[in-house]
N, C-alpha and C positions, 0 to 999 in steps of 0.2 A: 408441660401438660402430660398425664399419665393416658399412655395408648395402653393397650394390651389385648390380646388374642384367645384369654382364658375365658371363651365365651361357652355357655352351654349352648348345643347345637353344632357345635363348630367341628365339623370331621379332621381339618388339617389345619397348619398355618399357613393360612395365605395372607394374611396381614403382612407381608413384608415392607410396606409400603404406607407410610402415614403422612400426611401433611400438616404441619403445624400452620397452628394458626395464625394470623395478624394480629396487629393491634388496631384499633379503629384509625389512629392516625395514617397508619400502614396500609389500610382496607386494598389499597387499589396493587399495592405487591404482590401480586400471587404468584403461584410457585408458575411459571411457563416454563418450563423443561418438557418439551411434550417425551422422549425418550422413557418419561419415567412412565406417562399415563400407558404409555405404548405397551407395558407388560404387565398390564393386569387386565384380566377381562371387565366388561361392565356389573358384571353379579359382583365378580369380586368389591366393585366400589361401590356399589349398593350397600354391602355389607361394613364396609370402612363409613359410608357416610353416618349408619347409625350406631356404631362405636361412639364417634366421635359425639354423638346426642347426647350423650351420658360420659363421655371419658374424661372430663375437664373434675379434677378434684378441687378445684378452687371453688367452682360452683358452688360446691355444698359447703368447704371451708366459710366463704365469707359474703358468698349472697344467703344462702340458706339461714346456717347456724349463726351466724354473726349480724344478720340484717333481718329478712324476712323473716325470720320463725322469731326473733324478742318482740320484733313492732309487732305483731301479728298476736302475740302473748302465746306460743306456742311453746315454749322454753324461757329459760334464763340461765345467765351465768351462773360458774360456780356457786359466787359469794352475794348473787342476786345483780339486776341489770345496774348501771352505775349511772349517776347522772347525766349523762353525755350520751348513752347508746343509740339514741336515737335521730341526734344533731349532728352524729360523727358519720356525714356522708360518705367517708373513703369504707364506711364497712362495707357498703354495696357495689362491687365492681362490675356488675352486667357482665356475666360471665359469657353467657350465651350469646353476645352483640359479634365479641371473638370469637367463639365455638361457629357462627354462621359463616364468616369469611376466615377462609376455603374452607372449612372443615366438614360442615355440613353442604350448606350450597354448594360450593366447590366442587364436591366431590362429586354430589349429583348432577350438577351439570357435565364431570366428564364422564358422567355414566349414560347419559345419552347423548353426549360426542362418540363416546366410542361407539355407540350400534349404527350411528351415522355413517363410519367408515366401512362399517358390513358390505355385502351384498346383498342386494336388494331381499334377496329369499330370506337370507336372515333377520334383515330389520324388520321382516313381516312377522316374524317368530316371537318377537319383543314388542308388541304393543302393548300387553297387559301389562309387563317387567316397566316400560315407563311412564304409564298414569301410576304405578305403583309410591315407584321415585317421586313422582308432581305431587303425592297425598304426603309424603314425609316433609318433602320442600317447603310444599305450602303449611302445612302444623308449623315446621320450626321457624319461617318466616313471621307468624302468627304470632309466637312465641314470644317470640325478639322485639317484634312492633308491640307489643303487649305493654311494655317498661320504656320504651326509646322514641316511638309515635314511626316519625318517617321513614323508611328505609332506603338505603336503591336496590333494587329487586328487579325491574323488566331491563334496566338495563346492565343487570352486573352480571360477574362471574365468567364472562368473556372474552376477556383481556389477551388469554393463552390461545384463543379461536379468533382472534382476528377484530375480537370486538373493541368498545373504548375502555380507556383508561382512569377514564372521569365520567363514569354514571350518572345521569340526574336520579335524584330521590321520589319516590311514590309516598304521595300522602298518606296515613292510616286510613281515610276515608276510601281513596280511594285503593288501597292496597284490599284491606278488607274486602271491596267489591272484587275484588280483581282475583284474592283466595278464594270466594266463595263460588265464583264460578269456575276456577280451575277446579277444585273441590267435584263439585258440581258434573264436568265434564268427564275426569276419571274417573267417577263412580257409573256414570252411563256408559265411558266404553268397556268397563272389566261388567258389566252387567250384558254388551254386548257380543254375542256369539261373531269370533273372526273366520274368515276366508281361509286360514291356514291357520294350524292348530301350533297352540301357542307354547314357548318353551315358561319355563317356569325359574323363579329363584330358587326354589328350594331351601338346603341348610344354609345360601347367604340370606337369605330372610330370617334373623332372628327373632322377629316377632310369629309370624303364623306359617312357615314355612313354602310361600307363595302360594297360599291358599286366598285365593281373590274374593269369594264371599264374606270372608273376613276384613278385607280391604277396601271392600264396600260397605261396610259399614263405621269403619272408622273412618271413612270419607264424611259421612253423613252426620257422623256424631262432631268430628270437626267443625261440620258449618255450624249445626245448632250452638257449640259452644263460642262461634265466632259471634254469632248471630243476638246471643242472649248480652254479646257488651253492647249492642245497639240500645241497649232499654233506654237509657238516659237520652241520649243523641238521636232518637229517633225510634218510636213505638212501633207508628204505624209498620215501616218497614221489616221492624224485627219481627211483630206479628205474621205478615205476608209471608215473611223468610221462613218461619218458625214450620206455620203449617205446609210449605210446599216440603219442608223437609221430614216432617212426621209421615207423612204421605209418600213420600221417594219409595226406589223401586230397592231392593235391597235390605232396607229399615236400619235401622240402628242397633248400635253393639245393645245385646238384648237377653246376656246371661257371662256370666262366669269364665267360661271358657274363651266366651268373646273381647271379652277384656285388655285391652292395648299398654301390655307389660314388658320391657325392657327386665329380660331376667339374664345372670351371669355369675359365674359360679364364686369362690369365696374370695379368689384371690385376684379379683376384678377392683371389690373394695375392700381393703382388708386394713384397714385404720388409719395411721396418718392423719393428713388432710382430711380423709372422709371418715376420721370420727367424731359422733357425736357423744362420747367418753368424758363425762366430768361438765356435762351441761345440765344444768338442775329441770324439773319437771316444774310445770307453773300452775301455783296454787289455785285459781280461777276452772282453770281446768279439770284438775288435778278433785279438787273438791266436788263438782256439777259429777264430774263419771262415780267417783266414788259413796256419792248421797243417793246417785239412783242405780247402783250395781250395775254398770257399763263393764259387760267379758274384758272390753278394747285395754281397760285399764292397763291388764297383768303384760299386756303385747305393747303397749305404748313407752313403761313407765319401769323400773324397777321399783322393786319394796326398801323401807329401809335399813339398818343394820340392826335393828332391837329385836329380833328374834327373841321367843323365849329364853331360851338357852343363854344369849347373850347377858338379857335383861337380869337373870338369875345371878352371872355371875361379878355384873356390875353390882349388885345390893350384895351378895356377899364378899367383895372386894371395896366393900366400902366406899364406890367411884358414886351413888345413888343413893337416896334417903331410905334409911329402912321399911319406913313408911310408904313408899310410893309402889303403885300399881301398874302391873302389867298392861299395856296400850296393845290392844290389839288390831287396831289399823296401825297398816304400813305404807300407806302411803300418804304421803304430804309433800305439797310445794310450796315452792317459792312466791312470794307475792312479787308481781311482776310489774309494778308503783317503784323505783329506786327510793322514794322518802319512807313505802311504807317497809319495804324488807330490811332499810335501816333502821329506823325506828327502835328504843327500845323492847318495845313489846315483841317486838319477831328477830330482830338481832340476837337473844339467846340460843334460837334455834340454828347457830351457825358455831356456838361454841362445843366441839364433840369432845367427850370423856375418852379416854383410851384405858381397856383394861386387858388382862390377859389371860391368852387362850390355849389350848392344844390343839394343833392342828392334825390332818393326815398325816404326817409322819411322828408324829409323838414329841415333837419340838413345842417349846411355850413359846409363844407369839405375842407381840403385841395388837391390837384389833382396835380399830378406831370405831365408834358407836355416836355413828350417825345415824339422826333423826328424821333425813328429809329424802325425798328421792330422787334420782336419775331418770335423764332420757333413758330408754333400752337400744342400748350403742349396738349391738348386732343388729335391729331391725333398720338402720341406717350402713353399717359396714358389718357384712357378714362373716369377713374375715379377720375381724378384730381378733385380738390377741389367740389367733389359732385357729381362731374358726371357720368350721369347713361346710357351712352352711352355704344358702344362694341367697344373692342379691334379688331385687326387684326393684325397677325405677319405675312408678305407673305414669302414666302419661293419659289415656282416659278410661275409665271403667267402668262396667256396669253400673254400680252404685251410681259413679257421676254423671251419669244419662238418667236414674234415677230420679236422682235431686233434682238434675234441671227440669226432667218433665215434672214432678211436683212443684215444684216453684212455677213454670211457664202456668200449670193447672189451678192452682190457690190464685196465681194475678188475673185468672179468666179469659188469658193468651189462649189457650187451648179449653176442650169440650170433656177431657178428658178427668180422672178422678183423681185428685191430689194425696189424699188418705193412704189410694191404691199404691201409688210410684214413692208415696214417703214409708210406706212400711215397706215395698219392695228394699228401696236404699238401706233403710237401717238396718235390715237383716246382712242385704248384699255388703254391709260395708263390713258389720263385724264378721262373715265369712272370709271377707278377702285381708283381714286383719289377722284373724285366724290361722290363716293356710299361709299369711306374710312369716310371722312369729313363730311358725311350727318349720318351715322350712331354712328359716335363717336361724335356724337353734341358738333362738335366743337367752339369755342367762341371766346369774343371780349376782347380788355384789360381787359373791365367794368365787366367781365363776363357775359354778356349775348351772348345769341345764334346767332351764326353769319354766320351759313350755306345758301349760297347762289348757287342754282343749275348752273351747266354750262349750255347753250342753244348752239340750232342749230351752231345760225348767232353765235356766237363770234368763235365757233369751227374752224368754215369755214372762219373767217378774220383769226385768228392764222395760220391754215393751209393753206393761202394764203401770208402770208409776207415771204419775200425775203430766208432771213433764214431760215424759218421753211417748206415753198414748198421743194421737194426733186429737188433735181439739182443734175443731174448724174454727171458733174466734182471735185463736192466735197461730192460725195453720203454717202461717208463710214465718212467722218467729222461729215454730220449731222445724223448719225444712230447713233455713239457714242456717241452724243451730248446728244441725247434725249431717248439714253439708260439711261444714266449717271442720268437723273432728273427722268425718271422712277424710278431708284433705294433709290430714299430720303428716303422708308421705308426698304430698303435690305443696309447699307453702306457697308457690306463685300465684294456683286456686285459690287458695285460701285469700290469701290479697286481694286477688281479684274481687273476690267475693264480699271481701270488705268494702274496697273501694266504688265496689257496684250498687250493692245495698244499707252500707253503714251499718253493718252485723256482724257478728256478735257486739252487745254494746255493753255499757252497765247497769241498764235495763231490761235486755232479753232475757229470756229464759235460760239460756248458756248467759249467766253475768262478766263479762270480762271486767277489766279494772279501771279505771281514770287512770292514766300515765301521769305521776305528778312528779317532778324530778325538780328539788329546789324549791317547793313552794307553788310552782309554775306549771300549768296542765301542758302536756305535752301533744303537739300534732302529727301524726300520722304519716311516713312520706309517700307518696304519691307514683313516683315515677323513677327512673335512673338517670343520675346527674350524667349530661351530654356535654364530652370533654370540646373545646371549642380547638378547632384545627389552627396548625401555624400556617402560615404564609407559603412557608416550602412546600406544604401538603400538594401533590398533583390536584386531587380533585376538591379543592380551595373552596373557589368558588361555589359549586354547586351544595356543598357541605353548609356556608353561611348562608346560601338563600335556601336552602329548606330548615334552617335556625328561624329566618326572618318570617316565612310561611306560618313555622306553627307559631311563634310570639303572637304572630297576630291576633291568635287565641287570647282572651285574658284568663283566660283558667291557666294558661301554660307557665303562668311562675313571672319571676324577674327575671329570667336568664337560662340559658342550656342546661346550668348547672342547679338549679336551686329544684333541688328534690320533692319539696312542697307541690309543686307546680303540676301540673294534669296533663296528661295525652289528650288527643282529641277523644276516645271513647270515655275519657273519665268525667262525663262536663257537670260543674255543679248545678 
């Protein structure tokens, strides 16, 4: 797993010190060497826990690019998704089930082991520093139970403290109730004024720099988004939840600045594992931004190689029909059906001419003249082949507090104006798209710099075409719609968001595609295949009866492993 230290914010290395992670079979191994914990301060592991939130490049290798973004039709493979992509359960490895034990939880729990060991004066100093740590714990516990259902959570990560070895599991249901009031709690005491003035994380907070009003609101913004997987499983409650939390004292992330971004400088992600280099753009999508002049396009997608210039000098190289015409869109994808991007109607579009060129140094090159487009692999690893752009991993945004309160407003959960919070998002989202794309200097095939800012006027034709103006008859279609493209850099959202509401379809307004692979419509997967423990495993037992708990579900599949299958917040 790639650790590293190149964080923006960071005044020194104090990372000397990283914990790898387990395996789920391993869960109950954690590192007890208390000697190690013993020389880092608690800030300092504050800061290590949320490394570790983002530091796993597997994550984005093969739950992101390889699972969640093809099912999701966010991308395709090079040569278009293949019959199997969405059968082949080993793509999705729940990356983040690892990243939780010890990496995340772990750490934070010995971050308040160690103010434990303080004197009393100073563990008065750290009250706000650990509701801070409870509000990252509880997100990325949220996280994890998101794709996996049960967790063990009240009793783990204690093993090194004296605790057990064999945790029992917390149900979603009841896990959920159990974040949302830790949630809940933290938010009330960094809203409460203490007895003794309180020390701060400062530059080990790499999100707001221990600025606790910021921390109350992504407390809040937390619940609502925990709150909103209630829909299916329970209305009335998500209702009850929804509005005590519009109401909370603090409010929710409520602009730009507020926005809960994991940012790090180029060489945090800089390709490997974390590029998304030679992953095609999908036609479905690709088409919807480009028919109604979506800015996000040019930030999302690369152009593709027919430039003028190029085109010119393929017809006079003879590589093209004399007769044929300069295409002036450059963008095109893949169709994201394996029967139909084989097919031969779109299978041409994979054969590319090669003709030759001059380059910058006065050398004849050969140039491959491709027709289709690329993800933009800098807006996912900024330090792709050299580049010294920043990263950004969003985790909630504006925009996504946005959407939800337009979506809770259109189902008439709330009193409030849906219209209002869907035009707020669409603006907020292509802003923060914007300033993603313009900061990770993003580029062109050629690799040169290819950041072009959005303006007023195009803002304002986008948000004037048919589809993209809010129309109260189909409100709640297009607030999904343009949730759904908001989330290109969150795909777990995005899933989510499928799996909550069955949107984008091939009926929405954003049309996605019928998966048809073989002849055969293709299903959806649901959830993360749950490896079944051996015998030897310490904590055995308790591992197969929270198996047998959720079974009991019939949403939950044939087995731990059968991906089909439903968490408890997914119920049909």
């Amino acid at each position: 797993m790639k650790k590293t230290s190149n964080i923006i914010l960071m005044l020194s290395a104090l990372i000397g010190i990283t914990i790898s992670s387990c395996k789920k079979e391993k869960f109950v191994e954690l590192n007890t060497n208390p000697a190690i914990i013993d020389k880092i301060t608690p800030e300092q592991q504050f800061m290590n826990s949320v490394i570790n939130m983002q530091g796993d490049r597997f994550e984005a290798y093969y739950d992101n690019f390889r699972a969640i973004m093809p099912w999701m039709q966010m991308l395709t493979a090079l040569n278009g998704n293949s019959v199997t992509f969405i059968s082949d359960a080993a793509s999705f490895r729940n990356i983040r089930y690892n990243n939780f034990y010890p990496g995340v939880g772990g750490n934070l729990t010995d971050m308040e082991e160690l103010v434990k060991k303080m004197s009393a004066e100073e563990q008065a100093k750290r009250i706000y520093e650990i509701e801070i740590a409870h509000i990252v714990k509880a997100y990325y516990a949220f996280y994890v139970s998101d794709v996996s259902g049960s967790l063990p959570y009240t009793d783990a990560f204690m093993v090194r403290y004296g605790g057990t070895e064999t945790p029992k599991y917390d149900t979603q249901e009841a896990l959920f109730e159990l974040l949302d009031a830790q949630l809940k709690k933290s938010a009330t005491t960094l809203g409460t004024t203490q007895a003794t003035a309180q020390a701060s994380l400062g530059t080990n907070d790499l999100f707001f720099q221990g600025n606790v009003a910021n921390w109350i609101k992504v407390a809040n913004s937390t619940r609502l988004r925990i709150a909103m997987r209630l829909m299916k499983r329970d209305a009335v409650k998500m209702k009850a939840k929804v509005l005590e939390i519009l109401a909370a004292p603090g409010g929710l992330i409520n602009s730009a600045t507020d926005s809960w971004v994991f940012k790090a400088n180029a060489t945090y992600a800089d390709g490997g594992d974390w590029s998304a280099a030679g992953l095609r753009a999908p036609k479905p999508v690709v088409d919807f931004m480009y028919t109604n002049g979506d800015p996000r396009i040019r930030f999302f997608y690369q152009q593709n190689t027919f430039t003028q210039a190029n085109f010119d000098a393929a017809k006079a190289q003879n590589k093209i029909a004399a007769s044929a015409t300069f295409d002036a869109r450059r963008f095109y994808g893949v169709p994201t059906s394996p029967d139909v991007s084989a097919a031969p109607a779109f299978a041409n579009f994979f054969n590319n001419i090669t003709i030759s060129v001059v380059n910058s140094t006065g050398q004849t090159v050969n140039q491959t003249m491709d027709s289709l487009s690329l993800i933009q692999p800098r807006l996912f690893a900024a330090g792709e082949n050299g580049g010294k752009g920043i990263n950004a991993f969003p985790l909630i945004t504006y925009a996504d507090v946005c959407f939800m309160r337009a979506e809770l407003a259109a189902r008439s959960v709330t009193a409030e104006s849906a219209e209002d919070w869907y035009n707020k998002g669409v603006n907020a989202s292509i802003a923060f798209y914007d300033d993603l794309a313009n900061k990770a200097q993003i580029v062109d095939r050629s690799g040169a710099l290819s950041y072009v800012a959005s303006t007023p006027t195009e803002i304002a034709a986008y948000t004037a075409k048919a589809d993209i103006k809010f129309d109260a008859t189909r409100a709640l279609d297009q607030i999904i719609g343009q949730a759904y493209l908001n989330f290109f850099k969150q795909p777990n959202e995005a899933w989510a968001l499928y799996k909550r509401t069955g949107m984008p379809n091939s009926t929405t307004v954003l049309k996605l595609e019928k998966i048809i692979a073989s002849g055969t419509e293709q299903v959806i997967p649901r959830r993360a295949s749950l490896a079944f423990p051996s015998v030897t495993n310490l904590n055995y037992q308790n591992i197969v009866a929270a198996y047998k708990v959720m079974q009991a579900d019939p949403d939950f599949g044939q087995g731990p492993s059968d991906i089909l299958g439903r968490v408890w917040w997914d119920k049909k």
